[in-house]
C-alpha positions as CSV (number, residue, x, y, z in Angstrom):
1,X,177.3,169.8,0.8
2,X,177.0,170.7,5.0
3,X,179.3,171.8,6.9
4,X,180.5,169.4,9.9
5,X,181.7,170.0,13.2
6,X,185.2,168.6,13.6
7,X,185.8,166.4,16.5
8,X,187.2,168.2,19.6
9,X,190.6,168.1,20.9
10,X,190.9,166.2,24.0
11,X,194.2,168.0,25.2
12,X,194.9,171.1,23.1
13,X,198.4,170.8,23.8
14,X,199.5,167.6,23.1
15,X,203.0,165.5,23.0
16,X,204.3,162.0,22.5
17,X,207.2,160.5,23.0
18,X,208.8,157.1,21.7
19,X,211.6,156.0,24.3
20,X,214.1,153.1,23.7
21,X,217.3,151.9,25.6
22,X,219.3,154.8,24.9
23,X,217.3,157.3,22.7
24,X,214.3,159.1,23.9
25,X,212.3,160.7,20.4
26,X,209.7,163.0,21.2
27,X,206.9,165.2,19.7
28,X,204.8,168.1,20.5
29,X,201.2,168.9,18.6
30,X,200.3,172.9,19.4
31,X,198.1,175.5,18.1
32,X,199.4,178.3,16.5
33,X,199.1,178.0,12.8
34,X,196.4,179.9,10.8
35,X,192.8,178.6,9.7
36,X,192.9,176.4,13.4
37,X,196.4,174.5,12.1
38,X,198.7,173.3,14.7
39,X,202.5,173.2,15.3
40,X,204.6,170.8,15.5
41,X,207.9,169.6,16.7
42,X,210.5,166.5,17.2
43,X,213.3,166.5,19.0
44,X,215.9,163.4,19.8
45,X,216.9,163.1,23.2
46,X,219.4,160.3,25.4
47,X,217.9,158.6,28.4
48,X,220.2,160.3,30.9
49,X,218.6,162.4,34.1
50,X,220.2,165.2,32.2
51,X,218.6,164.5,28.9
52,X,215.0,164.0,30.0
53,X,215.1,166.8,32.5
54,X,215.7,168.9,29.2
55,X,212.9,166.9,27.8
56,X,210.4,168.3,30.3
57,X,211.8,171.5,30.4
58,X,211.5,171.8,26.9
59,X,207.4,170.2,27.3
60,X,206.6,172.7,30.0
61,X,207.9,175.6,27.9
62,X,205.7,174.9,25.5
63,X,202.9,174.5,28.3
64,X,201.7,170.6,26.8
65,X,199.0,169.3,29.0
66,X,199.3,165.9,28.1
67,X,201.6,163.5,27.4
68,X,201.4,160.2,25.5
69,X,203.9,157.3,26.0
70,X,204.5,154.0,24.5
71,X,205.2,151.4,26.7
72,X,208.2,149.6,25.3
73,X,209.6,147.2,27.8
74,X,211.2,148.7,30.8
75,X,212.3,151.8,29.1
76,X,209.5,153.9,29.4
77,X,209.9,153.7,33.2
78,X,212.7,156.7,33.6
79,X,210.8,159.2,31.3
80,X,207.5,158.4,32.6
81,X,208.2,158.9,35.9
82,X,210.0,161.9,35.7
83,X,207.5,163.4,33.4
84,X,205.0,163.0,36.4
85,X,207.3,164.1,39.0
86,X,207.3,167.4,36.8
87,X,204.0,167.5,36.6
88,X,202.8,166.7,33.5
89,X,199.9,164.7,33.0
90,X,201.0,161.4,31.5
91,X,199.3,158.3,29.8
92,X,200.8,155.0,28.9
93,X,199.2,153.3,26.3
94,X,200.0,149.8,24.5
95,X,202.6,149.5,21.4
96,X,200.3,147.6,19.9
97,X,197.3,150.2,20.1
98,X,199.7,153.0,18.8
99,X,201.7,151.7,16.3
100,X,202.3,152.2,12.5
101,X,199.2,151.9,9.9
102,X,200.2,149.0,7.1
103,X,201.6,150.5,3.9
104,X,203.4,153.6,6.3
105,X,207.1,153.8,6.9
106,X,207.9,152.8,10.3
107,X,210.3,155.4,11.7
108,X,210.6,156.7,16.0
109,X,210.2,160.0,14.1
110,X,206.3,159.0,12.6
111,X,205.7,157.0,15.5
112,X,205.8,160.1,17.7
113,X,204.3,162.4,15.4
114,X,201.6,159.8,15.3
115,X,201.4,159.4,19.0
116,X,201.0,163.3,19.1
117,X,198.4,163.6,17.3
118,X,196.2,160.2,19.4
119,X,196.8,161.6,22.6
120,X,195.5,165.3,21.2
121,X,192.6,163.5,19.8
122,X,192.1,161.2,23.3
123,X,190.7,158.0,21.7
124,X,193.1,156.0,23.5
125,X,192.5,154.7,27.4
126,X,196.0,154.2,28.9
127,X,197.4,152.1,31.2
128,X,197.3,151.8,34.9
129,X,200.2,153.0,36.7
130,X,200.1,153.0,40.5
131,X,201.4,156.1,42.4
132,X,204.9,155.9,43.5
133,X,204.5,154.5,47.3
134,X,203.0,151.3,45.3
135,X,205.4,151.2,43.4
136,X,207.5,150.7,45.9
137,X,205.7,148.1,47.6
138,X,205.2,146.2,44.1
139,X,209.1,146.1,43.7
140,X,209.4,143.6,46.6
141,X,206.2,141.9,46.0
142,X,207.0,141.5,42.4
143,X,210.3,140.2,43.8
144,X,208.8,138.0,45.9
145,X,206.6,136.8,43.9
146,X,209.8,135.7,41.3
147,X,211.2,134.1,44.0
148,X,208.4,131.4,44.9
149,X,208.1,130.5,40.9
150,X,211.3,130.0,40.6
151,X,211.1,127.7,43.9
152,X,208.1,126.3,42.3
153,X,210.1,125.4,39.1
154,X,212.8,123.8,40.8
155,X,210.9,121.7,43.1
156,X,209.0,120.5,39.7
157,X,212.4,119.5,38.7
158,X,213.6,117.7,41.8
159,X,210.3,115.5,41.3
160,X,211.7,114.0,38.4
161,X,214.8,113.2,39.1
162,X,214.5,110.2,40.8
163,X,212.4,108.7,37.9
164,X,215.6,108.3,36.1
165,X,217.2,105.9,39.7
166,X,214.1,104.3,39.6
167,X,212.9,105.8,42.6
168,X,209.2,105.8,43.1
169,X,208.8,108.7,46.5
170,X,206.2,110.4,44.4
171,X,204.2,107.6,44.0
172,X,203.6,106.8,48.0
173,X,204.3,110.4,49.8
174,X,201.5,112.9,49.2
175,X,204.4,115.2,48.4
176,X,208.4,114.7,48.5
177,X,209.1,118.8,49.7
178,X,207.5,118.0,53.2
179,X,209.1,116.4,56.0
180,X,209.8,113.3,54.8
181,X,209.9,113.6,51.2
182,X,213.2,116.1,52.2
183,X,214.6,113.9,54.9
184,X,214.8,110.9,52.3
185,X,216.9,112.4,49.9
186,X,218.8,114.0,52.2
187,X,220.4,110.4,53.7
188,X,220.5,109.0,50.1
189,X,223.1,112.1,49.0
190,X,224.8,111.3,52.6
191,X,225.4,107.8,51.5
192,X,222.5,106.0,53.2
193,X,221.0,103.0,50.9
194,X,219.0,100.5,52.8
195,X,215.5,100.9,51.8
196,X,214.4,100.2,55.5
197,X,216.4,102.8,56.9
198,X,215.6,105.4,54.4
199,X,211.7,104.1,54.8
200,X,212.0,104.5,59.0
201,X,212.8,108.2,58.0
202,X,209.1,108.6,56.9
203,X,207.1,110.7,59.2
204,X,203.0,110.8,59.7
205,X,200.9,109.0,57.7
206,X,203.7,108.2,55.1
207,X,204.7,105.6,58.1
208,X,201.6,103.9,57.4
209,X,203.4,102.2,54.6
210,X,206.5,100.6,55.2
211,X,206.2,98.0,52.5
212,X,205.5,100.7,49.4
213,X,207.9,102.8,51.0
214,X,210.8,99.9,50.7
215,X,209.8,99.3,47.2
216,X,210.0,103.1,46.2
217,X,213.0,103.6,47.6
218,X,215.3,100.4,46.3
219,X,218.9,102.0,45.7
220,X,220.0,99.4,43.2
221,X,219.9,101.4,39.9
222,X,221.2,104.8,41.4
223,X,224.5,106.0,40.6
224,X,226.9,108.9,41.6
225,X,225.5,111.0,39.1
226,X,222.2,110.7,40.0
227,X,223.3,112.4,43.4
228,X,224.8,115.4,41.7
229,X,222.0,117.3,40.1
230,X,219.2,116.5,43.5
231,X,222.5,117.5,46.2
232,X,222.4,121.2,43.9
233,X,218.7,121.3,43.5
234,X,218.0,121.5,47.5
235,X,220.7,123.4,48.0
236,X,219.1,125.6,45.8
237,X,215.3,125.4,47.0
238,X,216.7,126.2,50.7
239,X,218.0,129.2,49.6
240,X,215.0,130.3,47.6
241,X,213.1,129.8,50.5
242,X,215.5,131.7,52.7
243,X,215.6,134.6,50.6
244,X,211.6,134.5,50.1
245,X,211.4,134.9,53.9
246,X,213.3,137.6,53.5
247,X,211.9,139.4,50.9
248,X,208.6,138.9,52.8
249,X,209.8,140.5,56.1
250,X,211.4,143.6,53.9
251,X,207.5,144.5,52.4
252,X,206.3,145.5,56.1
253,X,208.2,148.7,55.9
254,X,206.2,150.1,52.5
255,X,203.2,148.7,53.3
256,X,202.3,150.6,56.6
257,X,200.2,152.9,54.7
258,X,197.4,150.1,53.4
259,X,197.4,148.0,56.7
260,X,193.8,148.8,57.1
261,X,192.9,148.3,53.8
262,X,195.1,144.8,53.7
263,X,193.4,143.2,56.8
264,X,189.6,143.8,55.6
265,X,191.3,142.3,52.0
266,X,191.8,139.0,54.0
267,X,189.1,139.2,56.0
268,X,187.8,137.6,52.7
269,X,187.5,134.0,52.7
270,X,190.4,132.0,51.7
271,X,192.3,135.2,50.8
272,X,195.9,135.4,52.3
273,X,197.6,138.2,53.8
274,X,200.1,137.9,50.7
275,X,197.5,138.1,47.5
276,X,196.3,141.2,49.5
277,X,199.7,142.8,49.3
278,X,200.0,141.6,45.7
279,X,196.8,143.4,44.9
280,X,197.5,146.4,46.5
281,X,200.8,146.9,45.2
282,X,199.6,146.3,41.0
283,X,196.6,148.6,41.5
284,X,197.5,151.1,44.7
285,X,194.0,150.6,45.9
286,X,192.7,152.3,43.0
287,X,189.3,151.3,42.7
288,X,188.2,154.8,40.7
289,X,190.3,153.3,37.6
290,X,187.4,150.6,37.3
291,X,184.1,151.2,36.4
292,X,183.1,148.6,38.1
293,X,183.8,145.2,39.5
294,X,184.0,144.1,36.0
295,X,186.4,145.6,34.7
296,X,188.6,144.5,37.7
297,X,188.1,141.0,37.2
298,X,188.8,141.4,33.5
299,X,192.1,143.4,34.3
300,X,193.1,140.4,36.8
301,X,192.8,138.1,34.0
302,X,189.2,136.3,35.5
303,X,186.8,137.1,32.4
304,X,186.9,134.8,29.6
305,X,187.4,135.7,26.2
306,X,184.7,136.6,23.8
307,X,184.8,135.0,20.8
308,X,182.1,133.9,18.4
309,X,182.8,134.0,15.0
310,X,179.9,133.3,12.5
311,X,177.4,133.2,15.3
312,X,179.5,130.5,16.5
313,X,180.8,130.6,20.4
314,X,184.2,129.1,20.7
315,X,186.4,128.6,24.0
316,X,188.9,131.1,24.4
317,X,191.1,131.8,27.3
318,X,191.4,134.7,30.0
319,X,191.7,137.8,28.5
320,X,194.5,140.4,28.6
321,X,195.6,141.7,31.4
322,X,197.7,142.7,34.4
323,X,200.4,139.2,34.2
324,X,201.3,139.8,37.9
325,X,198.0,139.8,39.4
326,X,196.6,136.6,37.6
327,X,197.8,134.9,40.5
328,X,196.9,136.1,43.1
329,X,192.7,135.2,42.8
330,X,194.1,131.3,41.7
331,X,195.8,130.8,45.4
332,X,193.0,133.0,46.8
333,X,190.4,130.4,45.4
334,X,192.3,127.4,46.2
335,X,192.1,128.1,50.2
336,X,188.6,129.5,50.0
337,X,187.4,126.0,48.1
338,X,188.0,124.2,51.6
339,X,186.3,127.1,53.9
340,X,183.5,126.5,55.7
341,X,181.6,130.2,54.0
342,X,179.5,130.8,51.1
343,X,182.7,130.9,48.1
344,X,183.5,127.4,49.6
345,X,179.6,126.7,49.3
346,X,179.6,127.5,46.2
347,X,182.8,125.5,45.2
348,X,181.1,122.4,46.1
349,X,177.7,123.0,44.6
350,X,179.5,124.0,41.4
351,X,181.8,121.1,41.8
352,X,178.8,118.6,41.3
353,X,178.2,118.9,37.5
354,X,181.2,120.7,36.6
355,X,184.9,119.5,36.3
356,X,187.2,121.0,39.2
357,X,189.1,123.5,37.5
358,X,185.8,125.3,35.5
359,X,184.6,125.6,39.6
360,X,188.0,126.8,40.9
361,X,187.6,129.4,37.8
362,X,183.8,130.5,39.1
363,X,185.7,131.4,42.5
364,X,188.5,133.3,40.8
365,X,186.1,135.5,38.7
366,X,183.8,135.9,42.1
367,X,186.7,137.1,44.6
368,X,187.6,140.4,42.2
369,X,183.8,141.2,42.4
370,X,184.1,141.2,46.5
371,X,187.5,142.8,46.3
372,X,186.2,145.7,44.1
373,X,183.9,146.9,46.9
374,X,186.5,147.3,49.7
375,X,188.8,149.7,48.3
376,X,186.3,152.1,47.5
377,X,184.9,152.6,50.3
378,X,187.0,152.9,53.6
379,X,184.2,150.9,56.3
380,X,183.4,148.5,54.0
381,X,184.0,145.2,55.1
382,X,183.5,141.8,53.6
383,X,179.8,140.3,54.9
384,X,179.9,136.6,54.4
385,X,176.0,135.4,53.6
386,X,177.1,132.0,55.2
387,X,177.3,128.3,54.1
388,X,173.1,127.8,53.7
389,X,172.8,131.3,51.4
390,X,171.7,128.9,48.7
391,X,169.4,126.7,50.5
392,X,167.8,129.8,51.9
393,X,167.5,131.2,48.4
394,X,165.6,128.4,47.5
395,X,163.1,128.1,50.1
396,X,162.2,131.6,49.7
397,X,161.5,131.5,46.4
398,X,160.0,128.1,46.8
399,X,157.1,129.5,49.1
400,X,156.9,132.6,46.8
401,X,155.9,130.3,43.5
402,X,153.6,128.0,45.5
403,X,151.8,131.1,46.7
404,X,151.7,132.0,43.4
405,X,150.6,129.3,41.7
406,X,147.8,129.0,44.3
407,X,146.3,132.4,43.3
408,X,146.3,131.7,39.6
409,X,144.5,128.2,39.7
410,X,141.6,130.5,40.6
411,X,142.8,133.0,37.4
412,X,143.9,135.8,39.0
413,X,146.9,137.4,37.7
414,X,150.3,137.6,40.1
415,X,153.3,139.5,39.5
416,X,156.4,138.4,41.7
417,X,158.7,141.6,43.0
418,X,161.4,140.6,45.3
419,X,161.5,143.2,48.6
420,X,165.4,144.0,47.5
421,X,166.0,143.3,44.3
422,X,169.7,143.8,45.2
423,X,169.8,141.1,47.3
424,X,167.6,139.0,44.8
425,X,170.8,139.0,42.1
426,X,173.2,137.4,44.4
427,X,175.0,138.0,47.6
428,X,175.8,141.6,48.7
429,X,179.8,141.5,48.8
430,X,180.5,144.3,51.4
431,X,178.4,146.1,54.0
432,X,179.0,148.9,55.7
433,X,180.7,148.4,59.0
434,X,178.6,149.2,62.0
């Protein structure tokens, strides 16, 4: 028998802590033992600034250089934070990644031990966390964000109310939230039920249609109680909408310090100044935490799942990722699709022999790849190759194989190099600015 070297410690001083709603159970892994053993620790701690100031206190005395954290809800927040603010170097990793082997007791006192010893050993890659002035911009954006899905669901709602009345709006507006899908509701909850009076409200091209419009909105089958629930629901979406606008005009104080780095963001085709603050607030601009542009798009939830079990490839969705981001590249995509530029280009070449939501997907996974060159450099900006990049892709290489194929009729040998095999892969995303 040989001897082995033992793996080495990633963080010789190593803790972990397990926090809940009220109890905070912690750890601490630390050489001191004989024959290269290590000590160790637990304590049980409350959640109170008191209680896990004692908690660092009591880390730093022992000099632990890193510390391990399971992310349990909203809990770990406090105790993270204030770890860091300490100065301790802290990781956040996933329940799931951390938790109890099957056939072990399942105790906060193992589970700590047991995150001890992980974040010693360093296997484990945790989470992101931005710095604190993004978190401070991602509490309002995330608020914001709330806000317009919950708008969202209740203007979903308020669409199928009138089905029940046998109203048909829907059917002959292009949407019943713009001008005169609200005015028309609005004068049946005042009272109003001619159908020509409520179709003279139309505005646009809705006015187009008088007839269908009269049909739609025949009265004869609503009731008083079909007025109750759509008299709430507006109320309701106009004070969403209100308190969205404020919420938006609140997130120009925090986000002062990534101005420049927003306005190159939309510079981006079809990417609004909102997604930008989105983005910048779930990742604080921190490009250095991916690899590469990969790993970005699989962290916004834009690379597709890998699954192919006995050498058989089966659909899978998105992958896991950041929940609040996955947004962001969907709206982004929608308003580049109609752009006159090279993702909208690409929308409708892809559109041709694919259905609309598989192309809308190819512009989602493609914006993260631009994005991810930005941040990390502070003149990079977004270089559009323009709306005939594809058509003068294919003439180039066009020429190149006719050339080609005119020296080898002859039976000479040709070998095809492209001048930048950079630019040969695809579009450069971001130049540097001149």
């Amino acid at each position: 028998m040989e001897d082995v070297e033992d793996e080495p410690l990633f963080a010789g001083r190593a803790a972990g802590t397990g926090i809940g709603k009220a109890v905070v159970m912690a750890a601490i892994r630390v050489p001191g033992r004989p024959g290269g053993r290590r000590r160790g620790e637990t304590r049980e701690l409350g959640t109170t600034r008191r209680e896990l100031e004692a908690l660092a206190g009591w880390l730093l005395e022992w000099q632990v250089e890193r510390a391990g954290t399971e992310a349990t809800s909203d809990y770990w927040k406090p105790a993270y934070f204030l770890l860091e603010k300490a100065g301790l170097d802290c990781t956040l990793s996933k329940a799931s990644q951390v938790k109890a082997l099957p056939g072990r007791p399942k105790t906060d006192r193992r589970d700590c031990v047991r995150l001890a010893m992980i974040t010693g050993r360093g296997p484990l890659q945790g989470s992101l966390v931005p710095p604190e002035d993004a978190r401070r911009l991602r509490a309002r954006t995330r608020c914001r964000r709330h806000l317009v899905q919950a708008r969202a669901a209740q203007e979903q709602r308020a669409e199928k109310l009138p089905e029940d009345a046998r109203l048909k709006p829907p059917a002959v507006l292009p949407g019943i939230h713009g001008v005169s899908g609200r005015a028309m509701p609005r004068a049946i909850i005042a009272g109003e039920r001619d159908p020509k009076a409520l179709a003279r409200l139309a505005r646009g091209p809705a006015r187009r249609r008088p007839r269908q419009l009269e049909e739609a909105l025949d009265c004869t089958f609503l009731t008083d109680g079909h007025v109750f629930a759509p008299e709430r629901m507006l109320r309701h979406i106009g004070q969403l909408t209100a308190e969205t606008a404020g919420v938006t005009t609140r997130i120009g104080e925090p986000r002062q310090p990534w101005e420049d780095k927003i306005a190159r963001l939309c510079a981006i085709p079809g990417f609004p100044a909102a997604s930008a603050q989105d983005l910048i607030a779930e990742t604080g601009a921190d490009m250095p935490a991916f690899p590469a542009a990969g790993h970005l798009a699989s962290w916004a939830r834009q690379a597709p799942g890998a699954s192919e079990p006995a050498g058989r490839r089966k659909a899978t969705r998105a992958g896991h990722g950041n929940p609040c981001s996955g947004a962001a590249p969907g709206e982004a995509a929608a308003g580049a699709a109609r752009t006159k530029t090279f993702l909208g280009a690409k929308y409708r070449r892809l559109i041709r022999h694919m259905p609309t939501r598989k192309a809308q997907r190819a512009i989602m996974r493609t914006q993260p790849v631009i994005i991810w060159h930005i941040p990390s450099s502070p003149d990079a900006v977004c270089n559009d190759p323009g709306t005939d990049y594809y058509e003068r892709q294919a003439g180039t290489r066009r020429r190149a194989r006719s050339h080609a194929m005119a020296l080898e009729r002859p039976g000479y040998k040709v070998t095809i190099e492209p001048p930048h095999p950079a630019e040969d892969q695809g579009p450069l995303p971001a130049t540097k600015a001149s």
